[in-house]
C-alpha positions as CSV (number, residue, x, y, z in Angstrom):
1,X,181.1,19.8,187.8
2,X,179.5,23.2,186.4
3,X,175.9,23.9,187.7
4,X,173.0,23.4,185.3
5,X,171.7,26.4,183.8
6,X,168.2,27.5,184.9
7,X,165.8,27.2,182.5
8,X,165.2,30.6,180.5
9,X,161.8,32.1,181.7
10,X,160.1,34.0,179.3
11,X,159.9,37.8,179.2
12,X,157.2,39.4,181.3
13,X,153.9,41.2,178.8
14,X,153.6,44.3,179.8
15,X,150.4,45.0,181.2
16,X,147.0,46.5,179.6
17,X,147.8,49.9,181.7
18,X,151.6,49.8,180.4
19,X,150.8,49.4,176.7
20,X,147.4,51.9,177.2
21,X,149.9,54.4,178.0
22,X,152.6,53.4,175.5
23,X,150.1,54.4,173.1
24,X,149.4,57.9,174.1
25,X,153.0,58.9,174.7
26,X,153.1,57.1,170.7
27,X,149.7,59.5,170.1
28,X,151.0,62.7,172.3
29,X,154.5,62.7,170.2
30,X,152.9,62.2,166.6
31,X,150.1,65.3,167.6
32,X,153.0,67.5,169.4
33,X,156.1,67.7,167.5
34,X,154.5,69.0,164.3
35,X,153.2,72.2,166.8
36,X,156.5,72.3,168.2
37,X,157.6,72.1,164.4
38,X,160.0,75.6,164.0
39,X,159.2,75.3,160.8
40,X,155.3,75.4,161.0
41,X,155.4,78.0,163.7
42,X,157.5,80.0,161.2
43,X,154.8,79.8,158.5
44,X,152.1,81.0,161.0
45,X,154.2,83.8,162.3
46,X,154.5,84.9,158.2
47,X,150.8,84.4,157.6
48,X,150.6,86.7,160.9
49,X,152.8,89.4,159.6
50,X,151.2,89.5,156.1
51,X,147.7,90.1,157.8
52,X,149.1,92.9,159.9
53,X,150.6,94.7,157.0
54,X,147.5,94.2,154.6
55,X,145.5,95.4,157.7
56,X,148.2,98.3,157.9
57,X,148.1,99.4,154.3
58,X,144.0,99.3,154.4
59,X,143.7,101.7,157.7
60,X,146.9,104.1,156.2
61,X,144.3,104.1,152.7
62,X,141.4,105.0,154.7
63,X,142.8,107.7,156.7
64,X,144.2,108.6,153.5
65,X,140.7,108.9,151.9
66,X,139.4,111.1,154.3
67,X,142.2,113.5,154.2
68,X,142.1,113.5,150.4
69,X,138.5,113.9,150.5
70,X,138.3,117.0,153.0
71,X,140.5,118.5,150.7
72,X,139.3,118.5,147.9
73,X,135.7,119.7,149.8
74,X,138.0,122.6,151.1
75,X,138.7,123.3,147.5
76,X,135.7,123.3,146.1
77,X,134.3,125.5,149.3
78,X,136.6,128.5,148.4
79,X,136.9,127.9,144.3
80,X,133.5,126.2,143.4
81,X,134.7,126.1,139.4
82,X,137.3,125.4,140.2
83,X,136.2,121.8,139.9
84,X,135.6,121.9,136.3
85,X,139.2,122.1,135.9
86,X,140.5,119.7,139.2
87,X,138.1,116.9,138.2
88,X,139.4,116.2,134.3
89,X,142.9,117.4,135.1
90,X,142.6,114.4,138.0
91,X,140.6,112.1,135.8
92,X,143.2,112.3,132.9
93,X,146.3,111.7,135.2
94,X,144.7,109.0,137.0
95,X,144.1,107.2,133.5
96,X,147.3,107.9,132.0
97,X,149.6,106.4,134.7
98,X,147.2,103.8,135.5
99,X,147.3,102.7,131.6
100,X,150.7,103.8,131.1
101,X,152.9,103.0,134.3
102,X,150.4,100.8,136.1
103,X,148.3,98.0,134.2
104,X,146.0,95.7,136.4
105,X,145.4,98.9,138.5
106,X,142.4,100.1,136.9
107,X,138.8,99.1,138.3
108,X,137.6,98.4,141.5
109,X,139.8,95.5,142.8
110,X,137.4,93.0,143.4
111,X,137.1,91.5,139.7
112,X,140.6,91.9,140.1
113,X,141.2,89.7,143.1
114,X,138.7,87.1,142.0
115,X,140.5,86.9,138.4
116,X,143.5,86.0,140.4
117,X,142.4,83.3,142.2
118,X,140.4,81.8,139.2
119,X,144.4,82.4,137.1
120,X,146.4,78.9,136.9
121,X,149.5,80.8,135.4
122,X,151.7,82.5,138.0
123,X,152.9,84.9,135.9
124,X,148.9,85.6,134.8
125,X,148.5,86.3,138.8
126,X,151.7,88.5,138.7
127,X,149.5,90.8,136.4
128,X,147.0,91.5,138.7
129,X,147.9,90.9,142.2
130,X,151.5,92.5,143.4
131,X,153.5,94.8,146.7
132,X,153.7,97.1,143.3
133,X,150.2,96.9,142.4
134,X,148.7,97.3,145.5
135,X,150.6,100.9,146.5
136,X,149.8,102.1,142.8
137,X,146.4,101.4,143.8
138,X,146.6,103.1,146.9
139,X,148.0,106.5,145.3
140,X,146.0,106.5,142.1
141,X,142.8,105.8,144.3
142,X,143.6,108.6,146.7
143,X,144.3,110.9,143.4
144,X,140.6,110.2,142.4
145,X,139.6,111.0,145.2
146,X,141.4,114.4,145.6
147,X,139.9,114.6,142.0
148,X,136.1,114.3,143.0
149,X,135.3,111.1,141.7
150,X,132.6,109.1,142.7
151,X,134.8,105.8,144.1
152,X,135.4,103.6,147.2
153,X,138.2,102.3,148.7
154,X,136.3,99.1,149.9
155,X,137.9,97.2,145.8
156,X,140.9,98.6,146.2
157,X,141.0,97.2,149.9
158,X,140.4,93.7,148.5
159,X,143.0,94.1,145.8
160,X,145.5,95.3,148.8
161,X,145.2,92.2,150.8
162,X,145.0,89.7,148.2
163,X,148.4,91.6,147.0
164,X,150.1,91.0,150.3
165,X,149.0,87.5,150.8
166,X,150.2,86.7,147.4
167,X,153.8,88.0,147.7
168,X,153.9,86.1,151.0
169,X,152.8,82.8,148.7
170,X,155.1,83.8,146.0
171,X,157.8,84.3,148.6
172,X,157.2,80.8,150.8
173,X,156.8,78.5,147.0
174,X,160.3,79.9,146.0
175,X,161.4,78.3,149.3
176,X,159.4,75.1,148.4
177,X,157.5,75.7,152.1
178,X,153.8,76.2,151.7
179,X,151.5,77.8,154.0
180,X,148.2,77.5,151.7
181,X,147.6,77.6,148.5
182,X,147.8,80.7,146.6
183,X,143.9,80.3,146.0
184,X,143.2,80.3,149.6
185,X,145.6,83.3,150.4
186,X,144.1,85.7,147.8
187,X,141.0,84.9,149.6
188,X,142.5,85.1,152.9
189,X,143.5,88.7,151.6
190,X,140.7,89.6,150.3
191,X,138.5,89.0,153.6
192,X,141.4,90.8,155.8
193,X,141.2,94.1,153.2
194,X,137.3,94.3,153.8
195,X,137.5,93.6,157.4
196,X,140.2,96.4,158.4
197,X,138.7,98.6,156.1
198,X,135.5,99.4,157.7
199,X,136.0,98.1,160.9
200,X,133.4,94.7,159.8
201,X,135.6,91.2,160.7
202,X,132.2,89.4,160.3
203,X,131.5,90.8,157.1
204,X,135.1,90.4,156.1
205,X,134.7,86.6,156.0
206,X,131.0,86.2,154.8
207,X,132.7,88.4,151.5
208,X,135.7,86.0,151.5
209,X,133.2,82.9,151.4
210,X,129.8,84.5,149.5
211,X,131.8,86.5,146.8
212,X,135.3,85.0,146.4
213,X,134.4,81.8,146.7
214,X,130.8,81.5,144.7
215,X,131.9,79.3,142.4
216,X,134.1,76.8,144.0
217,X,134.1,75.2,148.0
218,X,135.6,77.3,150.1
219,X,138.6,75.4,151.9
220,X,140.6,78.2,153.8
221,X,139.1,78.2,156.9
222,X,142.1,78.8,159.1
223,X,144.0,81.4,157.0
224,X,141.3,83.1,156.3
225,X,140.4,83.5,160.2
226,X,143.8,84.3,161.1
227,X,144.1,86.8,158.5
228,X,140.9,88.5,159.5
229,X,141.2,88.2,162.9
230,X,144.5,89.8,162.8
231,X,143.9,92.3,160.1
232,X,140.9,93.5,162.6
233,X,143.3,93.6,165.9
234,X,145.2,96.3,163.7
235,X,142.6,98.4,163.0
236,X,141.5,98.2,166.5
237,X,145.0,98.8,167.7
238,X,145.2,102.3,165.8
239,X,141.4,103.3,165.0
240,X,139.6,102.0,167.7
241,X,136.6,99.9,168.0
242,X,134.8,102.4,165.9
243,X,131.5,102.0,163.2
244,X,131.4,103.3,160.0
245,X,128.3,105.3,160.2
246,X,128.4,105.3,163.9
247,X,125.2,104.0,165.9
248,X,121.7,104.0,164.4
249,X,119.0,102.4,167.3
250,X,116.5,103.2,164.9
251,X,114.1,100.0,164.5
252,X,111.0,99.3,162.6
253,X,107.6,98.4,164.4
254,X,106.2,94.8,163.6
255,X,103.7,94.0,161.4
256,X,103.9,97.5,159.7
257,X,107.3,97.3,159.2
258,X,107.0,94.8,156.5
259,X,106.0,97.1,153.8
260,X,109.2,99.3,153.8
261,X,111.1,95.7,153.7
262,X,109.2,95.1,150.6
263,X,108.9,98.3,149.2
264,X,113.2,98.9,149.9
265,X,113.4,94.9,148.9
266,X,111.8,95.0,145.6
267,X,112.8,99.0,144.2
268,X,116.6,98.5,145.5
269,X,117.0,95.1,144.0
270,X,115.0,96.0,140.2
271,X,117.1,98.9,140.9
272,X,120.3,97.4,141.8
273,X,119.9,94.6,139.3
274,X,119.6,97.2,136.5
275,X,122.8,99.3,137.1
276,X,125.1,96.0,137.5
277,X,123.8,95.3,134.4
278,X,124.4,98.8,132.8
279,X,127.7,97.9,134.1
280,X,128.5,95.1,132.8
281,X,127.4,96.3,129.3
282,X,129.5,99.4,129.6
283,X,132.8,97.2,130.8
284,X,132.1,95.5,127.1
285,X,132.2,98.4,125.2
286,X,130.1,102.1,124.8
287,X,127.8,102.2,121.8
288,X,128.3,104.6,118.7
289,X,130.8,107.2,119.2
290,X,131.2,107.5,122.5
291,X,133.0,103.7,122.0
292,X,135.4,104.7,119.7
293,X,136.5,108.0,121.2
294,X,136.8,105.9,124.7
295,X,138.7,103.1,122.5
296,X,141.0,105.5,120.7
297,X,141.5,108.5,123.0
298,X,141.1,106.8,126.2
299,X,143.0,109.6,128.4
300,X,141.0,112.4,126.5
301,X,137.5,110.7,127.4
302,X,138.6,110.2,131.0
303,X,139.1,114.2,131.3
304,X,135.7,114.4,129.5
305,X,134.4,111.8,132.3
306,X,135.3,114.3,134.6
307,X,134.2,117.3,133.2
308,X,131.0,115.9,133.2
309,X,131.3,114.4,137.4
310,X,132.4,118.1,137.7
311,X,129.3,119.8,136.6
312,X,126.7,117.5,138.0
313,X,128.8,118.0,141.5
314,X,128.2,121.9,140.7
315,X,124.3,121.3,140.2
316,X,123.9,118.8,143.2
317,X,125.8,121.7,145.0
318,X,128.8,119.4,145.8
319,X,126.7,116.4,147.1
320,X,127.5,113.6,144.8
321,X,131.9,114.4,145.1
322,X,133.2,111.5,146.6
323,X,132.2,108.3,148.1
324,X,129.0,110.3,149.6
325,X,129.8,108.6,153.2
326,X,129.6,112.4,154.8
327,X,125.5,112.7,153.1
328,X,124.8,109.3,154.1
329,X,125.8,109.6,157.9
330,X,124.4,113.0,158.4
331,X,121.0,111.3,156.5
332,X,120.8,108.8,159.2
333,X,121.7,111.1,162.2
334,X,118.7,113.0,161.0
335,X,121.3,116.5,160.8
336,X,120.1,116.6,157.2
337,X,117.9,115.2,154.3
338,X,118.7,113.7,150.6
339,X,116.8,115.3,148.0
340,X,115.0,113.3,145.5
341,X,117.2,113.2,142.5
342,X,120.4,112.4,144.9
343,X,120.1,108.9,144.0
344,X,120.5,109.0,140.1
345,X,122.7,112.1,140.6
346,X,125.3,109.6,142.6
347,X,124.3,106.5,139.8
348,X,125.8,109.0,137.3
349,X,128.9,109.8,138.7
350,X,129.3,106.5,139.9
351,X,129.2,105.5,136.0
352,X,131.5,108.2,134.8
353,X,134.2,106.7,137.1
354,X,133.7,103.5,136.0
355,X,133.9,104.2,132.1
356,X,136.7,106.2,132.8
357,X,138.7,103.2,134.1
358,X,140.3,105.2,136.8
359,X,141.3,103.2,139.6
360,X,138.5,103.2,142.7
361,X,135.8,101.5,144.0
362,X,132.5,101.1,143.8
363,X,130.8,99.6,147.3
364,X,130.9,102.6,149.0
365,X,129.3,105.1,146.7
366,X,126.7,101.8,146.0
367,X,125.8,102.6,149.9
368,X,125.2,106.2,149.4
369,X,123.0,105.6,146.0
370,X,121.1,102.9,148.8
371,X,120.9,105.8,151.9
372,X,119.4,108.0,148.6
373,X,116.4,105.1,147.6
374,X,115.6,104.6,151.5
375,X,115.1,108.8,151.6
376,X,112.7,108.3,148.6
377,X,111.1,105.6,149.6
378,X,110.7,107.0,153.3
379,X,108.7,109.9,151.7
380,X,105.6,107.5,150.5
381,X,105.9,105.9,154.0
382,X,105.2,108.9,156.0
383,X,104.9,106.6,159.1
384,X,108.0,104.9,159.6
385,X,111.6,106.1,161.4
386,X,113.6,107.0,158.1
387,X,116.9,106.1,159.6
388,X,115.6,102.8,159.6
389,X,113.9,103.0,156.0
390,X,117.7,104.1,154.8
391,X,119.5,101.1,156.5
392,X,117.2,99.1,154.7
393,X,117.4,100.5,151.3
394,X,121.1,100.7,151.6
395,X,120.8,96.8,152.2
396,X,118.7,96.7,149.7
397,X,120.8,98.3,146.5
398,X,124.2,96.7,147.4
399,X,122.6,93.5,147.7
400,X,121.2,94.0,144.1
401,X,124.1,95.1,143.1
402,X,126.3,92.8,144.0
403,X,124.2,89.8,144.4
404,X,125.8,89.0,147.8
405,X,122.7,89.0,150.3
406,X,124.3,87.6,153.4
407,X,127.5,90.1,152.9
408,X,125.2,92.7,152.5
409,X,123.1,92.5,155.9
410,X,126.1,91.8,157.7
411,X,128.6,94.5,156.5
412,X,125.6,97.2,157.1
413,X,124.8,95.7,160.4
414,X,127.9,96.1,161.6
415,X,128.8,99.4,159.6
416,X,125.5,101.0,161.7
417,X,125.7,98.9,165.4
418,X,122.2,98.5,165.1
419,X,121.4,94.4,166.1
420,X,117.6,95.1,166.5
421,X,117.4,95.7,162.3
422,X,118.8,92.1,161.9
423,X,115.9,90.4,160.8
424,X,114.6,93.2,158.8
425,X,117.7,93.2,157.0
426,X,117.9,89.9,156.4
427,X,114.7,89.8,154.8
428,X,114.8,93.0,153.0
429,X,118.5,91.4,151.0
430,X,116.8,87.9,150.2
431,X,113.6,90.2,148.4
432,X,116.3,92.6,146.9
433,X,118.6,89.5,145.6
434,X,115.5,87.7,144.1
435,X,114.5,90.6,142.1
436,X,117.9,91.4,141.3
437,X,118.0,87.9,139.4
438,X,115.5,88.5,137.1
439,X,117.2,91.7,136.0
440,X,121.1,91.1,136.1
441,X,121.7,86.9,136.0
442,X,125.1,87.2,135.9
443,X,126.6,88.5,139.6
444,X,128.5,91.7,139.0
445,X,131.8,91.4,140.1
446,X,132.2,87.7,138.2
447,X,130.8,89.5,134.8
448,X,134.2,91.9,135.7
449,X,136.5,89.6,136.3
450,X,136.5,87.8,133.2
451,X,137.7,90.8,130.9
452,X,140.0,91.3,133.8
453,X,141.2,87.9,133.5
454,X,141.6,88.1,129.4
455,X,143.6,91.2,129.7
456,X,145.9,89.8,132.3
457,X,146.4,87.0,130.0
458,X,147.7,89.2,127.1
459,X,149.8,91.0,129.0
460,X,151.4,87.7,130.7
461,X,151.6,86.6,127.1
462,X,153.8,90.2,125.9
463,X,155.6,89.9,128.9
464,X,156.9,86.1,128.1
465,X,157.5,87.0,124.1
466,X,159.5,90.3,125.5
467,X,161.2,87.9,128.0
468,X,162.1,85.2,125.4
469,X,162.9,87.9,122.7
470,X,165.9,88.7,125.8
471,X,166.8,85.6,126.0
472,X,167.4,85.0,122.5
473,X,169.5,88.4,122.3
474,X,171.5,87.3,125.2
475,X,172.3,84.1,123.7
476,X,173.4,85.7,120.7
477,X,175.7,87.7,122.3
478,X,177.5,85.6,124.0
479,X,177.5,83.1,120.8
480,X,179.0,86.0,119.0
481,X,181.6,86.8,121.8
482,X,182.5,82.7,121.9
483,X,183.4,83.0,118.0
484,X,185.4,86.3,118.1
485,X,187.7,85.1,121.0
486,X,188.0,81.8,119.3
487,X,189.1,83.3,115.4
488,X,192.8,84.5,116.8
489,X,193.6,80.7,117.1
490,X,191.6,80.2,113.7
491,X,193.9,83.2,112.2
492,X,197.4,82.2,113.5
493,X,196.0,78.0,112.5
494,X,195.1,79.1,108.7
495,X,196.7,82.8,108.2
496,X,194.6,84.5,105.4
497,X,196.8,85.4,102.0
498,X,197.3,89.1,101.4
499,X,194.5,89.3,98.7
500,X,192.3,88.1,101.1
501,X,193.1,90.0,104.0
502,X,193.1,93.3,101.1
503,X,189.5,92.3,100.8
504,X,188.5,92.0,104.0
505,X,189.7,95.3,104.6
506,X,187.9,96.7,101.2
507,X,185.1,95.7,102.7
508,X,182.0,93.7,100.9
509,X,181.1,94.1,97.3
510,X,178.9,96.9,95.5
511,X,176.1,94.2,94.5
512,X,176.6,93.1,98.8
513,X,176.2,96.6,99.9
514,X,173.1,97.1,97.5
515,X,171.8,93.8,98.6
516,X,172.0,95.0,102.7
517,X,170.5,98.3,102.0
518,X,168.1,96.7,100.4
C-alpha cells in the first residue's frame, strides 16, 4: 500500500520587514540604474565639455581684448592722427566682412541669442547661433577693437556660449539623444558666456533668468548651473579668482546716503531709459539722408562712423577709444578723475558703433557712460566717497538701459568685491528701472531682437529657395543622364532613316534658331 500524501500546506507570506525591504531594493533599482545609465552620464559629460569650451573661447576673447586694446592705445600714443585713418579703415573692414562673409554677426549678441531661443525653425537658429558664427564674432570684435570703437565683449560673450551650447544640441538631436531643449541650452550658453567673461557666476545666472528668459518661465535649472558653474571653474583655472574693477571698500553713510541713491537712481535711469530708446529708433532706420546713405552705402557710412569715433577720441584726448574699462577703474581707484562731458563723449561713440553695425558690444562701454554720471553727479554732492557715488551711477545707467535691475546690482557687486554697497545698489536699480519705464517701455535688448529675428528669417528663407533651386538642378541632371544612356537601346530598337539622321545633324530650323535667340 502507497503512503497517503500529506496534505499541501500553504506557502509561507513573507513578513511586513521582508516585503518593506522588497520595496526599496524595487525603489533603489528604479532611482539607481538611470544614474548608472552610460548613456545619461554621456550626455552630462557633453553638456560639461561644451561649458568648458564656451568658458574657453570667452577668457581667449577677453585676453584678446586687452591685447587689441593696448595696441591700438600704443598706436595712438606715437601716431595720434593716425586714428583718423585706423578707425574708418577698421570700421569699413569690419562692416564689409561682417555683411559680406558673416551675416548674423553684426550687433551685440544678445538680441542675437534671445532671437534664437524665441526661433521655432532650426534652420532660422542656424542663422544666428553657429561654431562659425561665434569665432567670426570673436575676430571681427577684436578688429573693432584694434579699430577704436566704442564696444564690449560682454554680447559677443552671450552669442559665444549660446553658439557652443547649440552645436552641442544640434549635434545630440541628430543622434535622437537629447540633453535639453535647444531653448534651455542657448540660455544655458548665454549665462556661462557672461559668467566667464567677467569673472560674475552669480550674475551669469540672474542674466540667464532676468534677460533671456523675461518672457517665458525659466525651466533650465540644472543645465544652466552646470554650464555656469563650469564655465566659471575655467576661468578660475586660467585667470584666477580675479574682479573686474578690482576691490572698491568704498561705502556710503546711512541716512545721507540716500540722496546719491536717488539722485544716481532717477538721472541714470531718465538717462538710461532715453538712450535705449535712441537705440531702438536708430536700429529702425536714421532719418533724412543720413538713412539712405546708411541704406545704400552701408560700408562707406561705417568708415564715416569712424571718422567721426576718431575725432571725438582726438578731442577727449583718447578717453572715449574702447570699452573705457581703463578710465573707469582708474576713476574708482581715485588715480584719476572723469571730466564732465566724458559721459556724452562715450554716449556718442557708443552710438556710432552701433549705427555702424560692426560687430561688438554694448554693456561694457554702458558701465563706463555709468562710472562718467556717478563723477558728475559726485560733483553736486561734495560730501560723499565718489567711488561709491560711481558704483552707484554705473548701477544706475545699465539698469536703465537694459531694464534688468537684479542683473545689474549683482554683476557690479561682484565686478567691484564691494558687499557693504548691496543694499544701496539694490535700491539705487529698482529707482533707476522705474524711471527707465516711463521713458523706454519696451526693454532694449527684446526691441533688438525682433529685427534680428526678421532678418534671420529671410535669410533662412534664400537659403531654402537656393537649396531647393539645387535640388531641382540635380534632379535634372541625373533625369537627363537616365534619358541619354537609355536612347542607344531606343536607336538600335527604332533606327532613324537617313533624312532624318541628315537633319539631326543640320541641326534645327532657321525660324527654331530665331525662335531660341529670341
Amino acid at each position: 500500500m502507497s503512503e497517503p500524501t500529506p496534505p499541501a500546506t500553504a506557502p509561507e507570506r513573507p513578513s511586513r520587514t521582508q516585503r518593506a525591504l522588497k520595496r526599496l531594493a524595487r525603489g533603489g533599482r528604479r532611482y539607481a540604474l538611470p544614474w548608472l545609465s552610460a548613456r545619461r552620464w554621456h550626455r552630462r559629460l557633453l553638456l560639461v565639455g561644451a561649458a568648458l569650451l564656451a568658458g574657453l573661447i570667452a577668457i581667449a576673447f577677453a585676453i584678446g581684448a586687452e591685447l587689441a586694446i593696448e595696441t591700438h592705445g600704443h598706436w595712438t600714443k606715437q601716431y595720434p592722427w593716425a586714428t583718423l585713418l585706423i578707425a574708418p579703415a577698421g570700421f569699413a573692414a569690419m562692416a564689409w566682412l561682417s555683411r559680406r562673409f558673416f551675416p548674423g554677426t553684426d550687433g551685440s549678441g544678445i538680441p542675437q541669442a534671445i532671437a534664437a531661443s524665441m526661433a521655432d525653425n532650426g534652420l532660422v537658429r542656424r542663422q544666428l547661433l553657429s561654431f562659425r558664427i561665434a569665432i567670426a564674432k570673436t575676430l571681427l570684435t577684436l578688429g573693432g577693437l584694434l579699430s577704436g570703437a566704442s564696444i564690449g565683449r560682454e554680447g559677443p560673450s552671450v552669442q559665444i556660449g549660446a553658439s557652443v551650447m547649440h552645436m552641442l544640441a544640434s549635434r545630440r538631436r541628430r543622434h535622437r539623444r537629447s540633453i535639453a531643449s535647444h531653448r534651455d541650452l542657448i540660455i544655458a550658453g548665454s549665462g556661462a558666456g557672461i559668467a566667464a567673461a567677467f569673472n560674475t557666476p552669480l550674475g551669469g545666472i540672474m542674466f540667464a533668468i532676468e534677460e533671456m528668459c523675461r518672457q517665458r518661465a525659466f525651466h533650465a535649472n540644472s543645465t544652466t548651473l552646470t554650464a555656469v558653474i563650469f564655465a566659471g571653474l575655467m576661468s578660475l583655472a586660467i585667470l584666477g579668482n580675479y574682479t573686474y574693477f578690482g576691490r572698491t571698500p568704498a561705502a556710503l553713510a546711512w541716512p545721507g546716503g540716500i540722496w546719491p541713491v536717488l539722485a544716481c537712481g532717477a538721472l541714470g535711469g531718465l538717462l538710461g531709459g532715453g538712450f535705449a530708446r535712441l537705440l531702438i529708433a536708430s536700429a529702425r532706420g536714421l532719418p533724412g539722408r543720413l538713412g539712405r546713405f546708411a541704406r545704400h552705402r552701408p560700408i562707406a557710412f561705417a568708415a564715416a562712423c569712424g571718422l567721426a569715433t576718431g575725432i571725438i577720441g582726438l578731442l577727449t584726448l583718447g578717453q572715449t577709444y574702447g570699452t573705457g574699462y581703463a578710465e573707469s577703474k582708474a576713476a574708482l581707484e581715485g588715480t584719476a578723475t572723469l571730466p564732465m562731458a566724458f559721459m556724452f563723449a562715450k554716449m556718442a561713440v557708443i552710438w556710432l558703433a552701433f549705427v555702424s553695425r560692426i560687430p561688438g558690444g554694448i554693456f561694457a562701454p554702458a558701465l563706463a557712460v555709468g562710472a562718467g554720471l556717478g563723477s558728475d553727479i559726485s560733483l553736486l554732492l561734495p560730501g560723499e566717497p565718489d567711488p561709491a557715488i560711481l558704483v552707484l551711477g554705473m548701477v544706475a545707467f545699465l539698469a536703465g538701459m537694459t531694464q534688468t535691475p537684479i542683473t545689474s546690482f549683482v554683476i557690479v557687486m561682484e565686478m567691484t568685491a564691494n558687499h557693504q554697497m548691496l543694499l544701496p545698489l539694490m535700491a539705487t536699480a529698482v529707482v533707476a528701472h522705474g524711471f527707465s519705464r516711463s521713458v523706454a517701455p519696451i526693454p532694449l535688448y527684446h526691441a533688438l531682437a525682433l529685427p534680428a529675428l526678421r532678418g534671420a528669417e529671410a535669410r533662412a528663407l534664400v537659403q531654402q529657395r537656393a537649396e531647393a533651386a539645387t535640388r531641382a538642378k540635380k534632379a535634372a541632371a541625373a533625369g537627363s543622364a537616365d534619358g541619354a544612356a537609355g536612347s542607344p537601346t531606343e536607336g538600335a530598337a527604332n533606327p532613324p532613316d537617313d533624312a532624318a539622321a541628315r537633319a539631326a545633324d543640320a541641326g534645327p530650323p532657321a525660324s527654331d534658331t530665331k525662335t531660341q535667340a529670341g
